[in-house]
DOKOLTOR-132418 format. One line per 8 residues: number of its first residue (from 1); their letters; for each residue x, y, z of N, C-alpha, C, CB. Coordinates in pm, whole numbers, plus 50000, padded with zeros to 5 digits. Glycine has a CB too. Layout:
<nodes>
NUM> A> X,Y,Z,X,Y,Z,X,Y,Z,X,Y,Z ~ ...
</nodes>
This chain:
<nodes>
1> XXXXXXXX> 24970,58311,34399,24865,58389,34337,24919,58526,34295,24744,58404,34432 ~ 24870,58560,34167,24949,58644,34120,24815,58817,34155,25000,58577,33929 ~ 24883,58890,34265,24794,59006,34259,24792,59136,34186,24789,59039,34360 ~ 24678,59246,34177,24649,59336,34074,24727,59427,34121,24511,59376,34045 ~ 24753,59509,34077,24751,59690,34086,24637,59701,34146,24749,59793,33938 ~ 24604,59801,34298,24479,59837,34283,24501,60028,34286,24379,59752,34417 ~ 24407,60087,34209,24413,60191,34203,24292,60286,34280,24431,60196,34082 ~ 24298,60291,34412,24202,60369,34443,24138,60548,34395,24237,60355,34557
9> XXXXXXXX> 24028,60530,34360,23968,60696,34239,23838,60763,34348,23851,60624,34010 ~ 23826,60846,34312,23706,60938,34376,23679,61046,34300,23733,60996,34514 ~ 23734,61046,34147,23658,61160,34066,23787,61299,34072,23476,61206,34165 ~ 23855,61307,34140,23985,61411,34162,24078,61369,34063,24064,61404,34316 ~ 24119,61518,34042,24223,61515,33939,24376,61426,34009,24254,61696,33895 ~ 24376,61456,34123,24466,61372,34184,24458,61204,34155,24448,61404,34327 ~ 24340,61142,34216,24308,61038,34188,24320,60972,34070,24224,61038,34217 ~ 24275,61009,33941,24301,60985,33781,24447,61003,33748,24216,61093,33684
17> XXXXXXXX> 24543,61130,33844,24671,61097,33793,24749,60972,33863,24751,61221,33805 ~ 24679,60901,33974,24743,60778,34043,24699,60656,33963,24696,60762,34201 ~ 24572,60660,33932,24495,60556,33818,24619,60548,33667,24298,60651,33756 ~ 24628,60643,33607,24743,60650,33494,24876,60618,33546,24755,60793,33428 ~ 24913,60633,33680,25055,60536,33727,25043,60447,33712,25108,60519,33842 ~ 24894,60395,33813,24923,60257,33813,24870,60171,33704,24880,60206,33931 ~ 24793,60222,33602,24832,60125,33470,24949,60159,33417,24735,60130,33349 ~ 25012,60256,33398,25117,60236,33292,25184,60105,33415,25236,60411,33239
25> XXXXXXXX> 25242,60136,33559,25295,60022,33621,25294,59870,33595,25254,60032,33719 ~ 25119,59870,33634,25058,59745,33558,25155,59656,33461,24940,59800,33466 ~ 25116,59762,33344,25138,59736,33181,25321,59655,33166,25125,59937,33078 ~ 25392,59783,33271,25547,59703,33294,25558,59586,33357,25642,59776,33375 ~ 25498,59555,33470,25507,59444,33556,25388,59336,33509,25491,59497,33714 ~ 25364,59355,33436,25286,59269,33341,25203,59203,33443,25374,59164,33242 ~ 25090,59261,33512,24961,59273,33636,24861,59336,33582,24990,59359,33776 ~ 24767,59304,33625,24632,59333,33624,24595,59431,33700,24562,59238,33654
33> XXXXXXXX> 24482,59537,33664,24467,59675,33713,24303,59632,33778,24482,59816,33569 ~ 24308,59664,33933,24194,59745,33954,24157,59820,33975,24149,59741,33986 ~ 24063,59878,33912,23962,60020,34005,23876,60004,34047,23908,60132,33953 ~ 23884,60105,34194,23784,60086,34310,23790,60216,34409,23823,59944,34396 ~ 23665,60257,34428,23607,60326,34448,23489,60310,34594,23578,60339,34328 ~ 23571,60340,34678,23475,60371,34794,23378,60462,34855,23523,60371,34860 ~ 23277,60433,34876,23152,60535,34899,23064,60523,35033,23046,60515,34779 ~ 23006,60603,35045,22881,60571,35162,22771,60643,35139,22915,60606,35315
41> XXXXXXXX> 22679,60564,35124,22535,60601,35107,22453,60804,35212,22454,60416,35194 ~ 22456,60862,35103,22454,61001,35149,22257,61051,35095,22615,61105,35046 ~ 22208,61088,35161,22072,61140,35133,22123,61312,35070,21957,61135,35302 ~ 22102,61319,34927,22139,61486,34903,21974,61533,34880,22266,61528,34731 ~ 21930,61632,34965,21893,61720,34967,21837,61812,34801,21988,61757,35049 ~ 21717,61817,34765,21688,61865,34669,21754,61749,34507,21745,62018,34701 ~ 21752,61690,34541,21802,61590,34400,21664,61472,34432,22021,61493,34417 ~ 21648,61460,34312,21488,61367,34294,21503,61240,34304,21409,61375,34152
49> XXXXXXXX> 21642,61176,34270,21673,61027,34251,21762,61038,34355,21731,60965,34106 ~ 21803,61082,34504,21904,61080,34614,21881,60922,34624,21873,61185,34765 ~ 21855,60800,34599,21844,60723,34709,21949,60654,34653,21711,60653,34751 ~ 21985,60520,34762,22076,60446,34755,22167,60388,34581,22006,60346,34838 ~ 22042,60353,34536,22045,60233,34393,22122,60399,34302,21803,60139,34304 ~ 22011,60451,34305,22057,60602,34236,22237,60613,34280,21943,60764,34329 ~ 22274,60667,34383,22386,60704,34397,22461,60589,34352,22410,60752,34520 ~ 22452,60446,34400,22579,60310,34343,22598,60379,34194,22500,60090,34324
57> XXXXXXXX> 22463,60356,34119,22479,60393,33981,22603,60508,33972,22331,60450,33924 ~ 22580,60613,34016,22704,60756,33985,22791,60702,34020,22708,60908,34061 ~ 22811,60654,34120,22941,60591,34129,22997,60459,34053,22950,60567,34254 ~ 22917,60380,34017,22921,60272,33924,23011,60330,33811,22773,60225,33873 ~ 22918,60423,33728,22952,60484,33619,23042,60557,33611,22880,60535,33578 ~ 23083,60603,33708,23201,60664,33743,23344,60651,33747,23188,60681,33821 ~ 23345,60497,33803,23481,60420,33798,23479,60372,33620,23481,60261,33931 ~ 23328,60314,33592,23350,60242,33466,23454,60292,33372,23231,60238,33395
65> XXXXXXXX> 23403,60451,33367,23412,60552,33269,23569,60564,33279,23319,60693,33301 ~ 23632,60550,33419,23753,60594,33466,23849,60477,33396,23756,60606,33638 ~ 23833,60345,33415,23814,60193,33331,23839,60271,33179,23618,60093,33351 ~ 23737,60287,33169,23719,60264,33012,23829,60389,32945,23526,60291,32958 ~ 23901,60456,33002,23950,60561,32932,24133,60496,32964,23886,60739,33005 ~ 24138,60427,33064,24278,60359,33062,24264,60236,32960,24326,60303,33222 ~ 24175,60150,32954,24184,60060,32809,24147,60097,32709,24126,59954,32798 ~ 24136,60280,32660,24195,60329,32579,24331,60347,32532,24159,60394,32590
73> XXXXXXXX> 24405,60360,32701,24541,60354,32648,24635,60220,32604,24606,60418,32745 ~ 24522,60161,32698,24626,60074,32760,24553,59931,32727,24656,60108,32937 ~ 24569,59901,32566,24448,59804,32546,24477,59656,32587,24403,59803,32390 ~ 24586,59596,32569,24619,59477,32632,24550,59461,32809,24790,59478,32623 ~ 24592,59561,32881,24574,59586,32977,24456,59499,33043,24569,59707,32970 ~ 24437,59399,33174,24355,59298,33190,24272,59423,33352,24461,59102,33221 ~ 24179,59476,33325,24104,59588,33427,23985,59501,33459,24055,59754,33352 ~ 23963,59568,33634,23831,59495,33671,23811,59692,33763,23849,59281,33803
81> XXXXXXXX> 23673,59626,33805,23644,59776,33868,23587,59746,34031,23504,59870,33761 ~ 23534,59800,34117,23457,59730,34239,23415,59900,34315,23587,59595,34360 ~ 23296,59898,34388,23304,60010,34427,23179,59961,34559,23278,60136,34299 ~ 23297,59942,34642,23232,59895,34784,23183,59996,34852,23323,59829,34879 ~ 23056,59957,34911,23023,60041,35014,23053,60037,35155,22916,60046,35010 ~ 23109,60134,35227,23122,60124,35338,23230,60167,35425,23104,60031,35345 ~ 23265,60174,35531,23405,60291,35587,23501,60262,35483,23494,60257,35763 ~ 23517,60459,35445,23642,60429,35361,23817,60384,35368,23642,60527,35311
89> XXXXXXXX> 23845,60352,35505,23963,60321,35566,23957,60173,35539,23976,60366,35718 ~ 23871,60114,35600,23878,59962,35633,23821,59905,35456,23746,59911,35800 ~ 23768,59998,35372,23719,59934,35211,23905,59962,35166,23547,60069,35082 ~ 23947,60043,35153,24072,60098,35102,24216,59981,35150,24085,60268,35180 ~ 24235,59963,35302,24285,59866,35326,24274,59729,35337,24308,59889,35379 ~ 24120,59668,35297,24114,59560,35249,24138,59543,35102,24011,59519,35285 ~ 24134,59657,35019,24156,59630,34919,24326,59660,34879,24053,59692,34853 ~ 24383,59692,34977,24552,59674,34956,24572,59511,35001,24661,59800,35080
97> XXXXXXXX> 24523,59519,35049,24607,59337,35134,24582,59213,35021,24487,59259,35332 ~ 24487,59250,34932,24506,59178,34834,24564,59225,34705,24404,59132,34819 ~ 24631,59305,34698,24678,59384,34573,24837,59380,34579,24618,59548,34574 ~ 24905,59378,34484,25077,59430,34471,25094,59532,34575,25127,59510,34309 ~ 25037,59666,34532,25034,59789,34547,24884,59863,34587,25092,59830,34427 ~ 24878,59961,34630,24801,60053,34627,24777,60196,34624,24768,60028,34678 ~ 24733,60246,34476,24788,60362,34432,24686,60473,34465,24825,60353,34284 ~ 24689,60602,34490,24631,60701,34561,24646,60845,34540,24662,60681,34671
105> XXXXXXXX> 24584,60945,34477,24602,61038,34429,24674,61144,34607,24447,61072,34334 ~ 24796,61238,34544,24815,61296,34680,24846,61433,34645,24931,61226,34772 ~ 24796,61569,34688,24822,61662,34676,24980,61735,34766,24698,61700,34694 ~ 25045,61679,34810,25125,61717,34871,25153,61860,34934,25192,61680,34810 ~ 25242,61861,34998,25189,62007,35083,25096,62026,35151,25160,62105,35022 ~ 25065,61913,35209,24920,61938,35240,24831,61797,35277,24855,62015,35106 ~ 24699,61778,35285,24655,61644,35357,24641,61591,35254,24536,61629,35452 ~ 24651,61427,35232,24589,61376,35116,24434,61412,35091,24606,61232,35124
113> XXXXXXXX> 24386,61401,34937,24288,61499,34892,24169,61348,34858,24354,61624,34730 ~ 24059,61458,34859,23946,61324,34771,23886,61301,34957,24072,61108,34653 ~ 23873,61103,34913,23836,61062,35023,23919,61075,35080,23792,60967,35038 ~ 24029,61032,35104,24125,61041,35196,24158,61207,35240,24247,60963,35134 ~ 24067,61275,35326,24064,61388,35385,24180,61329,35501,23903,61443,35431 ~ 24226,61456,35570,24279,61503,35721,24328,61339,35737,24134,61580,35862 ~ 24316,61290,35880,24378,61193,35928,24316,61041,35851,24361,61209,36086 ~ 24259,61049,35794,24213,60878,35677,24319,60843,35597,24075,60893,35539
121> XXXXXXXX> 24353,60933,35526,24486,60877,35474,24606,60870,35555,24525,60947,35369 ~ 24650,60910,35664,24732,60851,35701,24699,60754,35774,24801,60911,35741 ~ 24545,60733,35815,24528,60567,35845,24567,60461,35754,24391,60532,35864 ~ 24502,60501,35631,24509,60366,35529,24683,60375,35499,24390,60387,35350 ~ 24724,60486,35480,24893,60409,35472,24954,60371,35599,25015,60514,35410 ~ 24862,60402,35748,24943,60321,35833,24914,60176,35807,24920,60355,35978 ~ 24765,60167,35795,24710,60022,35808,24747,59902,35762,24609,60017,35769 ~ 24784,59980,35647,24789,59881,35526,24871,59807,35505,24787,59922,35423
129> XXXXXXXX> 24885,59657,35476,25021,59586,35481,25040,59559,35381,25045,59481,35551 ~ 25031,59597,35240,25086,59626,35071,25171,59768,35098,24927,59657,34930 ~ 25203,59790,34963,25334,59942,34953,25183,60054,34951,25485,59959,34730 ~ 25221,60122,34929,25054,60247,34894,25155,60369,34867,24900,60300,35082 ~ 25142,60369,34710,25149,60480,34617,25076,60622,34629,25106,60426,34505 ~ 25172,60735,34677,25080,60809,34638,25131,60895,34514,25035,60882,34752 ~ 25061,60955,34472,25115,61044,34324,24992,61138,34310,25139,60933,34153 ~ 25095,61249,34248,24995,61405,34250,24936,61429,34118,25090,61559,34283
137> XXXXXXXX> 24847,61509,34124,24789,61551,34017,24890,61609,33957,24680,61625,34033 ~ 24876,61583,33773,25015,61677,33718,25117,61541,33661,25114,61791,33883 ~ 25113,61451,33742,25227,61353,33704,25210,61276,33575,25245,61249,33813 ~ 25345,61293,33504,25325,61273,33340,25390,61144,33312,25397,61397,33239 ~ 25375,61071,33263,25492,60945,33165,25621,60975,33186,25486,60944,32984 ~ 25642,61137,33069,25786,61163,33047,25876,61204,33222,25787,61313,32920 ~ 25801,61145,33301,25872,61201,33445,25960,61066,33453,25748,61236,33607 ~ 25926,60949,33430,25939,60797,33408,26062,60775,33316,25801,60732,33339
145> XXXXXXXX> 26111,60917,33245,26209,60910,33138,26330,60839,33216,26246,61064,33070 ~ 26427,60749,33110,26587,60749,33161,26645,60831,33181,26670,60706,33102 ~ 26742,60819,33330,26828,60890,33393,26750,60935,33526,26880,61001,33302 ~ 26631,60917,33528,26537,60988,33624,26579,60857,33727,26345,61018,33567 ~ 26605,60883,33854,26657,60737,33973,26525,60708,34029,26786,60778,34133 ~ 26532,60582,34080,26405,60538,34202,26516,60545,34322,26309,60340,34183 ~ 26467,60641,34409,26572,60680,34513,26475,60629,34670,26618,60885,34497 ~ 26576,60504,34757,26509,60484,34853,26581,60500,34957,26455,60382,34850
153> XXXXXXXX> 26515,60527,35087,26576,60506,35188,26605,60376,35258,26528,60572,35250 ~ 26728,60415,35301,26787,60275,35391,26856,60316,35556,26938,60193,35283 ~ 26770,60230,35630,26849,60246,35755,26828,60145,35851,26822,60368,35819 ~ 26904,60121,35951,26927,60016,36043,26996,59917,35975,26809,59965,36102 ~ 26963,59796,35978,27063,59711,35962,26996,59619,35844,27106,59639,36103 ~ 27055,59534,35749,26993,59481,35611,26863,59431,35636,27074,59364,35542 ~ 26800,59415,35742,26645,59333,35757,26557,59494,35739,26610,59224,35963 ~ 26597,59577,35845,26495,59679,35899,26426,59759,35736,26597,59813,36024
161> XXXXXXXX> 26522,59733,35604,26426,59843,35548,26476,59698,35398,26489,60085,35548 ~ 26426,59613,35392,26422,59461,35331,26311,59500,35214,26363,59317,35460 ~ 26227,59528,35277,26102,59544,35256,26101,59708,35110,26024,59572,35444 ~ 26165,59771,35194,26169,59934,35115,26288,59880,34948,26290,60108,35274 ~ 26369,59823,34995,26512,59783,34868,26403,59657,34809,26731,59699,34957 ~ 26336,59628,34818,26314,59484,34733,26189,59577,34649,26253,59299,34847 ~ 26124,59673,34692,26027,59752,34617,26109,59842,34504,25941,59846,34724 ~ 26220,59893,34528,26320,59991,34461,26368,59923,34354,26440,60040,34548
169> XXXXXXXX> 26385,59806,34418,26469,59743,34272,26380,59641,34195,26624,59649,34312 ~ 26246,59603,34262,26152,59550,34143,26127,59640,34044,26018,59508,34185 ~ 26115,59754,34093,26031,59904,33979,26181,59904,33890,25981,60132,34093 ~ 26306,59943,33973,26374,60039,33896,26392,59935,33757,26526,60102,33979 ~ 26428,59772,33801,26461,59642,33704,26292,59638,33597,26493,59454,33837 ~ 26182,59634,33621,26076,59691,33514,26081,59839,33430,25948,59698,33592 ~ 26152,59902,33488,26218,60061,33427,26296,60059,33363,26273,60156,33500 ~ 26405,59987,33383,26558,60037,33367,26616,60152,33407,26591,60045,33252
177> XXXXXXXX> 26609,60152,33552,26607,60261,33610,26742,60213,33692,26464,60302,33683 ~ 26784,60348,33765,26929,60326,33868,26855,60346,33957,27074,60422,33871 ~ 26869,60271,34091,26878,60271,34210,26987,60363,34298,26888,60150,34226 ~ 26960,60482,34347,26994,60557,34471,26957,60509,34605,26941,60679,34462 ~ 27010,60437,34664,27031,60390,34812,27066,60533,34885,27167,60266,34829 ~ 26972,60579,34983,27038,60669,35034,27026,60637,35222,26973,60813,34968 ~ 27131,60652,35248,27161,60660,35423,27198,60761,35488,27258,60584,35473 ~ 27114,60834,35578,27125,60937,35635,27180,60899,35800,26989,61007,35613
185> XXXXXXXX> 27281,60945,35825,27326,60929,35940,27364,61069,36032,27432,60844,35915 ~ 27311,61063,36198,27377,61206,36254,27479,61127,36381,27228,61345,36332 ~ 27561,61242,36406,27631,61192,36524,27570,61184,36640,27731,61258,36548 ~ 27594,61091,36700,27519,61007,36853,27574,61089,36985,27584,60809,36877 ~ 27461,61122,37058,27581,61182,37197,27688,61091,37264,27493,61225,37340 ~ 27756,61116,37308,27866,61068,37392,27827,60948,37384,27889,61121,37531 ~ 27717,60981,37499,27691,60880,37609,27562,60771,37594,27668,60967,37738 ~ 27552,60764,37433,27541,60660,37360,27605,60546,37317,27524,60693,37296
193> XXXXXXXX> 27708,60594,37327,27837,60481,37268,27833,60350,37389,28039,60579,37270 ~ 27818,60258,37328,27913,60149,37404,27999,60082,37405,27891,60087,37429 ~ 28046,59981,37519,28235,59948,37464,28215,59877,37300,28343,59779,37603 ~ 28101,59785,37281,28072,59687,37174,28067,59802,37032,27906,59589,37212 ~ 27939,59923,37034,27968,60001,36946,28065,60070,36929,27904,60054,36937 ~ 28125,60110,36991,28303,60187,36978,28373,60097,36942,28390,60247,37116 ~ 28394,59955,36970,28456,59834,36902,28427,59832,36699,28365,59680,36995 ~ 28339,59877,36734,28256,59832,36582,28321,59964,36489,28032,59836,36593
201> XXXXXXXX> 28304,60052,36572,28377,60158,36512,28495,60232,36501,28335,60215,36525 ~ 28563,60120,36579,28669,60136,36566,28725,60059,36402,28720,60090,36699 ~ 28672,59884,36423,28697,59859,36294,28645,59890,36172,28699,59771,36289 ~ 28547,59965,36172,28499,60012,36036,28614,60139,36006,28317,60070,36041 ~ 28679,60213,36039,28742,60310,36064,28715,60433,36088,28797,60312,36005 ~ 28605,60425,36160,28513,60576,36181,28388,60544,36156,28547,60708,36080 ~ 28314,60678,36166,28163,60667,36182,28124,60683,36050,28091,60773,36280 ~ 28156,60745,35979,28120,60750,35777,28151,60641,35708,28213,60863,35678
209> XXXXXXXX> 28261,60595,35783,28284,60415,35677,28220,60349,35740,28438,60317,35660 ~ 28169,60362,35881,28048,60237,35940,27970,60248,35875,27977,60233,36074 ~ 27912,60371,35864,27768,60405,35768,27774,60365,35655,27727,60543,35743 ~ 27844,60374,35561,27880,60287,35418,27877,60178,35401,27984,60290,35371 ~ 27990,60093,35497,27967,59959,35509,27835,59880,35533,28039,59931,35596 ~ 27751,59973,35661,27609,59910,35672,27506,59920,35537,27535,59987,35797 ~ 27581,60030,35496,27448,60018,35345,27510,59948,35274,27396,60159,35240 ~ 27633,59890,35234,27652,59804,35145,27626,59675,35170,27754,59815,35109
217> XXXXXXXX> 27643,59655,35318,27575,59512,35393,27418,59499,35322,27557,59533,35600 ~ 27372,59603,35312,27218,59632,35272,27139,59577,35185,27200,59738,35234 ~ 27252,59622,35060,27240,59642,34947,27268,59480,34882,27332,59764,34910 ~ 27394,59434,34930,27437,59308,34856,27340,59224,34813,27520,59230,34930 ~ 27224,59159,34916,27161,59056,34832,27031,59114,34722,27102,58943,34943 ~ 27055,59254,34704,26971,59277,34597,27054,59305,34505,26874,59371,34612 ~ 27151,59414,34523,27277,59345,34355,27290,59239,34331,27434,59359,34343 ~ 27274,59153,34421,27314,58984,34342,27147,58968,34270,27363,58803,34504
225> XXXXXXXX> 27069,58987,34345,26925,58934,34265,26878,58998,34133,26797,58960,34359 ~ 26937,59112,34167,26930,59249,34073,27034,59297,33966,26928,59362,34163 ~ 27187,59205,33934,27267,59234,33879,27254,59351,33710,27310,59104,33883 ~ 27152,59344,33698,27169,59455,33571,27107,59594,33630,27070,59403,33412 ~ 27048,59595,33741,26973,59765,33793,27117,59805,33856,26803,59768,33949 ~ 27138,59883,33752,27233,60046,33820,27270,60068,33971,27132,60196,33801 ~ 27311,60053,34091,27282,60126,34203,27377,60243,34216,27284,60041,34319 ~ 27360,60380,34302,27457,60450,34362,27436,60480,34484,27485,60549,34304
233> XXXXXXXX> 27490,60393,34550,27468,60442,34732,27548,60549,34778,27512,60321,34848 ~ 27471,60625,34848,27429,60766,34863,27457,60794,35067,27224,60779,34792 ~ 27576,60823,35087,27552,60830,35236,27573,60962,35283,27639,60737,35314 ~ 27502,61021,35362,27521,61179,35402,27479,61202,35565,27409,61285,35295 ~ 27544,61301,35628,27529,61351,35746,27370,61425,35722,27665,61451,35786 ~ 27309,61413,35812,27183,61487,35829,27048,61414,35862,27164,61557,35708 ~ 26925,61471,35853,26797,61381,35926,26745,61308,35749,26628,61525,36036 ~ 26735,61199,35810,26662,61092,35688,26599,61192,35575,26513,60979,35761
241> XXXXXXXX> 26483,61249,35655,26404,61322,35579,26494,61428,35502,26297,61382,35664 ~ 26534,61522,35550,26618,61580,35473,26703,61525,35381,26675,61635,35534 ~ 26767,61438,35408,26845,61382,35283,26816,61349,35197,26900,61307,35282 ~ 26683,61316,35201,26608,61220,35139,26554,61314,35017,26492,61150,35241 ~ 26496,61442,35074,26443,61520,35058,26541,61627,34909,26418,61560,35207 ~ 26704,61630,34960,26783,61688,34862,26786,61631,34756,26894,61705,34891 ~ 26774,61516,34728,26821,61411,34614,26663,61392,34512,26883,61230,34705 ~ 26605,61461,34588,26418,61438,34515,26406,61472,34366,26285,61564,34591
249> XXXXXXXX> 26483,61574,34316,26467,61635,34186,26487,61543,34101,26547,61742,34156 ~ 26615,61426,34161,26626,61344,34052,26548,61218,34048,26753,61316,34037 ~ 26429,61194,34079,26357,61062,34147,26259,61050,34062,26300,61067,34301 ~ 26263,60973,33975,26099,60934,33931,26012,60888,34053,26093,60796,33815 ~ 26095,60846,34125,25988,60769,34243,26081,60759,34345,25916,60605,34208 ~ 26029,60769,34471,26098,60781,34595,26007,60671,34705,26100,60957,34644 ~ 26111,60568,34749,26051,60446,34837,26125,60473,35009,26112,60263,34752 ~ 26003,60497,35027,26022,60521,35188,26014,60372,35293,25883,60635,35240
257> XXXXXXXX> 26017,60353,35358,25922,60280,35498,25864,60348,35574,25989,60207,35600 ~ 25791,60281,35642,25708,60332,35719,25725,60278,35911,25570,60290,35637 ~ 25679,60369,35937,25703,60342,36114,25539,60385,36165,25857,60480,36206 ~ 25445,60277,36172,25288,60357,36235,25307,60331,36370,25117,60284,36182 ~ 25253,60401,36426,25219,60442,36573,25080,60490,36573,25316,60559,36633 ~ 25019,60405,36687,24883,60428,36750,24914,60577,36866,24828,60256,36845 ~ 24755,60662,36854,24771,60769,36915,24622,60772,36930,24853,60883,36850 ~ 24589,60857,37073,24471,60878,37109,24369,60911,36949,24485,61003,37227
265> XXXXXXXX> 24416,60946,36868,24344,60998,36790,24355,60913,36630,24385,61146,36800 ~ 24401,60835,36659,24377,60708,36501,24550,60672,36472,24283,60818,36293 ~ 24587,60636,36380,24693,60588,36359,24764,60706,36302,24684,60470,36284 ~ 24931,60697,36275,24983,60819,36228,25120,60751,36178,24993,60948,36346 ~ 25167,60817,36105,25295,60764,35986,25406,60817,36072,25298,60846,35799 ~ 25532,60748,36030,25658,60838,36124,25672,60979,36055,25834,60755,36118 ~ 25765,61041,36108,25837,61177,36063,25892,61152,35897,25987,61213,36181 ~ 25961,61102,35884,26010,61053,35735,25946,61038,35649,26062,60953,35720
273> XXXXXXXX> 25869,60940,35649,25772,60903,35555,25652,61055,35547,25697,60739,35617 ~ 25608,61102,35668,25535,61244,35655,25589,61292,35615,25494,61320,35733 ~ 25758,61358,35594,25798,61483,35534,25796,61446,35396,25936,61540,35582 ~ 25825,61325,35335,25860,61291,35243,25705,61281,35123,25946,61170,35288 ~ 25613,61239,35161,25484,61275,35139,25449,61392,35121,25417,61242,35217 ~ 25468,61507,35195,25416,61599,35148,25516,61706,35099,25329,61635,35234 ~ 25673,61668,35092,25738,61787,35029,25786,61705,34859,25896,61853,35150 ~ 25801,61640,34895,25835,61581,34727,25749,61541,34626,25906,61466,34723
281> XXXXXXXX> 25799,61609,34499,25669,61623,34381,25659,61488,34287,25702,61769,34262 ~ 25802,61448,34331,25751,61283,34252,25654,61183,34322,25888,61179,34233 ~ 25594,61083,34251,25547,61000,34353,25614,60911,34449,25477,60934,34302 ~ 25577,60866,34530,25627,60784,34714,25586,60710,34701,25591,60818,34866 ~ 25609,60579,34728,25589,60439,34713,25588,60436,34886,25718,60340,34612 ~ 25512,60408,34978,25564,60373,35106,25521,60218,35199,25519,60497,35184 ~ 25626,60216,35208,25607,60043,35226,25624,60009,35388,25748,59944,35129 ~ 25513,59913,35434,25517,59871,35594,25616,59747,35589,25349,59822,35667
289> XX> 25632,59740,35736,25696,59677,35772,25717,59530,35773,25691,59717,35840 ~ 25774,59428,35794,25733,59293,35774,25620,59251,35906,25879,59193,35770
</nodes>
């Protein structure tokens, strides 16, 4: 079964610039766009028509309108709309689990904006078992230009980030884009090492050609699947995030993974994927785990 784009909106300038990703995306990967729009029934105070039917309508009309101005652009384009009522975490991540993707307006620097206030959005990108796009208000086409990389992270061993390289090189191969593999590695204390890893590193010939070698272990069965996308693997001393973080200027798009962890207080994203969310101005693709 072949699934949509879904583009989650709430009327924010943020939101409409994730809606225009994910059709132009759409339009490349030759998918179907939805918009959808989550709400909950609110009594406002001094307004004559507050009730239920009243509000669906604003919001009805709302997405339509949002609809109707991307199959202005985008007329081939096959759009549906939906605007469920009800918790916006659990409407948002049911509507990823059936979708490619799920795209999300993000102000960076800061909490995701709209519905996704304070800790909701980092529920729905823990929750969610699709990739979940976020992208800021501001984000243009010409950012999408050639030469611009889809730069992802890679670490552990070819399974652990499977998931993050098979997202990098579907986009960059609908782009014609180069792939930046990047591996961030720091030195281990001592008394980490064991006889088996000191073996290992002994034959790689050190700790910088281990690290190379493991990303090229990484990498291989997507150059073979992928033989015309560009790659340049990228290995550097320092924390993921940071590395990740230097190479941003040149990224149309930057593909993370994700690590969620349950906490007294709702779900929460790893360190990486958080820094990377809110310091980098391109959009983040961030993808869970298998």
């Amino acid at each position: 079964m072949t699934r949509p784009i879904t583009a989650g909106v709430d009327g924010s300038q943020e939101s409409l610039a994730g809606l225009a990703w994910a059709a132009r995306e759409a339009v490349r990967r030759g998918l179907a766009l939805r918009v959808v729009q989550a709400w909950r029934y609110e009594p406002q105070e001094g307004v004559d028509a507050g009730d239920r039917d009243t509000q669906a309508r604003w919001v009805h009309d709302a997405v339509t309108e949002a609809a109707r101005t991307v199959t202005g652009l985008h007329p081939g384009l096959e759009v549906s709309t939906g605007t469920p009522e009800g918790d916006t975490v659990g409407t948002l991540v049911d509507a990823a689990a059936g979708s490619e993707m799920l795209v999300l307006g993000s102000r960076g620097h800061g909490a995701v904006v709209g519905f996704l206030l304070g800790s909701v959005g980092q529920q729905v990108i823990a929750e969610a078992a699709r990739p979940v796009v976020l992208v800021r208000a501001g984000d243009e086409p010409a950012a999408e230009a050639a030469g611009r990389e889809i730069v992802v992270g890679q670490h552990g061993g070819p399974e652990d980030s499977a998931g993050a390289l098979r997202f990098a090189f579907e986009t960059a191969a609908a782009r014609g884009a180069t792939v930046r593999a990047v591996r961030a590695w720091t030195l281990p204390p001592v008394f980490a090492y064991s006889p088996g890893s000191l073996r290992l590193l002994d034959e790689a010939g050190g700790l910088e050609p281990y690290e190379k070698k493991a990303l090229a272990e990484a990498l291989r069965p997507w150059r073979e699947r992928f033989p015309d996308v560009p790659v340049v693997e990228h290995v550097e001393i320092g924390s993921a995030g940071q590395v990740l973080l230097s190479v941003a200027g040149r990224a149309q798009l930057m593909v993370v993974g994700r690590r969620a962890r349950r906490t007294a207080v709702g779900a929460r994203i790893g360190s990486v994927a958080h820094g990377v969310l809110h310091h980098a101005r391109c959009p983040v693709a961030v993808i869970p785990p298998k």
